[in-house]
C-alpha positions as semicolon CSV with decimal commas, in nm:
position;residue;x (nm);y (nm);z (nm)
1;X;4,770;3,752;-2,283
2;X;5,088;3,948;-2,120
3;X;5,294;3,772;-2,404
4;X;5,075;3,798;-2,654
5;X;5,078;4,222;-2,594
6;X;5,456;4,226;-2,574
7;X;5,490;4,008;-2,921
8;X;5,203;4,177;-3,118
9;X;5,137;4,440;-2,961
10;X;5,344;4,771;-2,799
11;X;5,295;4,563;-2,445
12;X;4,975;4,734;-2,370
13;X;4,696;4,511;-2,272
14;X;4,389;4,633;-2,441
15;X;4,058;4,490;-2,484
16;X;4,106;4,453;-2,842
17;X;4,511;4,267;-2,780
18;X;4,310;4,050;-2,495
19;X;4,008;3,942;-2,747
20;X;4,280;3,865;-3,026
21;X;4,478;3,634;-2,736
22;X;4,208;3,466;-2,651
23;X;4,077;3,381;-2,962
24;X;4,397;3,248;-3,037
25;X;4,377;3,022;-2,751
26;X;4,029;2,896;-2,870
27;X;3,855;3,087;-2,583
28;X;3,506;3,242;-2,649
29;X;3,310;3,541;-2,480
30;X;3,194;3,259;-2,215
31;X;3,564;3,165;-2,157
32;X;3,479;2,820;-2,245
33;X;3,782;2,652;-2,413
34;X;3,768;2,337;-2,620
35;X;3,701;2,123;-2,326
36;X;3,437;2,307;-2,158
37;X;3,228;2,327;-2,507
38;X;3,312;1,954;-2,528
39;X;3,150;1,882;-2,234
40;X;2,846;2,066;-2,265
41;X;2,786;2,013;-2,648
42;X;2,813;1,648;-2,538
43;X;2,557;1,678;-2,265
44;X;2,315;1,882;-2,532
45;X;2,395;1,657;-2,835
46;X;2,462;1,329;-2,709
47;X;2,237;1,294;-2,386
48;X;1,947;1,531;-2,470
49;X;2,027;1,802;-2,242
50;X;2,071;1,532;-1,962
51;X;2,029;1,362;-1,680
52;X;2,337;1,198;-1,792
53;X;2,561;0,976;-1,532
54;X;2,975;1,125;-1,506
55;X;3,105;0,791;-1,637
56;X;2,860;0,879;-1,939
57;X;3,033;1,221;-2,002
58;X;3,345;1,065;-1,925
59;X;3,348;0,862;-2,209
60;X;3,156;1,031;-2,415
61;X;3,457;1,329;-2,431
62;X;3,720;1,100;-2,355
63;X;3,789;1,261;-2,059
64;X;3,866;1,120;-1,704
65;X;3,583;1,195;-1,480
66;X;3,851;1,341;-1,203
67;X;3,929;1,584;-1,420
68;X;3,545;1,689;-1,562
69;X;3,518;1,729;-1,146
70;X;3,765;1,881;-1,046
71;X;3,837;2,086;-1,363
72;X;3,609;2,112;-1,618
73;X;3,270;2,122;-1,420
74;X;3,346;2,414;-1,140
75;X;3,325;2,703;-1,382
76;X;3,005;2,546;-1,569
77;X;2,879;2,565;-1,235
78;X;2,952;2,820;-1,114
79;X;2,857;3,035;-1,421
80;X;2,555;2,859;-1,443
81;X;2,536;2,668;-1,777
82;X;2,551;2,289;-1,569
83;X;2,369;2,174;-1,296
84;X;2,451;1,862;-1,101
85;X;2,168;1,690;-0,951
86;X;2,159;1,347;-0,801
87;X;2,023;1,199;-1,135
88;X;2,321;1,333;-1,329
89;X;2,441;1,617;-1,499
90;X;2,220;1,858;-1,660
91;X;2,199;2,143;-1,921
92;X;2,041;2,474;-1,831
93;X;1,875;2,730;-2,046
94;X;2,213;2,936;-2,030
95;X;2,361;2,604;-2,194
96;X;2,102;2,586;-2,457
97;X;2,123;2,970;-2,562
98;X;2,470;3,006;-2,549
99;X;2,466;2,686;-2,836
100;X;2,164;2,825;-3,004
101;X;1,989;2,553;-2,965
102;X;1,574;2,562;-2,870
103;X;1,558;2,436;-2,472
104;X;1,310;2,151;-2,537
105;X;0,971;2,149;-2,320
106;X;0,975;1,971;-2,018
C-alpha cells in the first residue's frame, strides 16, 4: 500500500489510496484474496456449505492442505466465516452472506 501511495499518490496513505491498493491486489472489504474466496466458494458451491474432509478442499482448489492450514484457514477462522469441526470444514452464516447466497435450513 506504502508503494502504491508513493507511485500514485503524493505518499500519503489515505483511505481512498489504501481501497485503490487493495483492489488492485484483488483484496475485498473482508480482506479475502483470491485464495481465501477460493476456498470458501468451494466449500459453499462444491460441498453444500460442508462438512467437507481437508483432502476434499485440497483438491477441490488445488491447493496443498498444509497450506489451507496453516495459511489460508486461520483468518477464516478467526474472522468467523469457517468453522472446523471434527466432521470437516464448514460454512457459517457470515460465509453465506458475505457470497449472497440463502444459508439453507438445517
Amino acid at each position: 500500500v506504502r508503494d502504491y501511495a508513493e507511485v500514485k499518490g503524493n505518499g500519503e496513505i489515505t483511505k481512498a489510496i489504501a481501497d485503490a491498493a487493495l483492489r488492485m491486489l484483488d483484496v475485498d472489504q473482508a480482506g479475502f484474496d483470491l485464495m481465501d474466496r477460493k476456498l470458501l466458494e468451494a466449500i459453499l458451491f462444491k460441498f453444500g456449505g460442508g462438512p467437507v474432509g481437508l483432502d476434499n478442499v485440497a483438491a477441490a482448489i488445488g491447493e496443498e492442505r498444509d497450506t489451507i492450514e496453516d495459511v489460508l484457514e486461520p483468518y477464516l477462522i478467526q474472522q468467523g466465516y469457517l468453522q472446523r469441526t471434527p466432521r470437516g470444514r464448514i460454512a457459517t452464516a457470515l460465509a453465506y452472506q458475505h457470497f449472497g447466497v440463502a444459508m439453507p435450513a438445517s
